[in-house]
C-alpha positions in Angstrom: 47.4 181.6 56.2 49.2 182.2 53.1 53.5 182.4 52.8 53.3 186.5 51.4 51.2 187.3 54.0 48.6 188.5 51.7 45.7 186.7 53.7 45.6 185.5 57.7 43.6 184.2 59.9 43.2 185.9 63.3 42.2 184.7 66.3 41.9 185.3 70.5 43.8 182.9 73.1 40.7 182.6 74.3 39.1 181.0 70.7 35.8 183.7 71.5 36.7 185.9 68.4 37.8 185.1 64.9 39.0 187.6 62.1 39.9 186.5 58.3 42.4 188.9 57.2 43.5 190.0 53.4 45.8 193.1 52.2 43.4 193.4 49.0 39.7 194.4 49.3 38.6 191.2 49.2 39.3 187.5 49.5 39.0 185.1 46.5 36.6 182.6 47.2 38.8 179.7 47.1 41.4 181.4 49.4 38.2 182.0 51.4 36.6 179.0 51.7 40.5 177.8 52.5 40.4 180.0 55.7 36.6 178.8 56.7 37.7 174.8 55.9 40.8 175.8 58.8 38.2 177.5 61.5 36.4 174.9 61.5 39.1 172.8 62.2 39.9 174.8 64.9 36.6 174.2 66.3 34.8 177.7 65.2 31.1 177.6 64.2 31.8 179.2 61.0 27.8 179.7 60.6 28.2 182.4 63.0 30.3 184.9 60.9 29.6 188.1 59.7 30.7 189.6 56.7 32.8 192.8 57.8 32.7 194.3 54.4 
């Protein structure tokens, strides 16, 4: 997601699982709502995450 690798978005072949990434202990919500605005292109319900934190 972002060029130093500091945030990704992770995802299965199969599209069944979904994981957002980030090297610091949290995402900034911009950055954030960046990486929700892309799985959703990618055809993820994003209503359906849960917050791993």
């Amino acid at each position: 997601m972002s060029e130093d690798y500091k945030y990704a978005i992770v995802t299965s072949s199969s599209y069944k699982y979904l994981w957002f990434l980030s090297r610091e202990k949290s995402i900034p919500l911009d950055i954030y709502n960046e990486m929700i605005q892309k799985a959703k292109t990618l055809g993820f319900k994003t209503e359906n995450l849960i917050d791993g934190q």
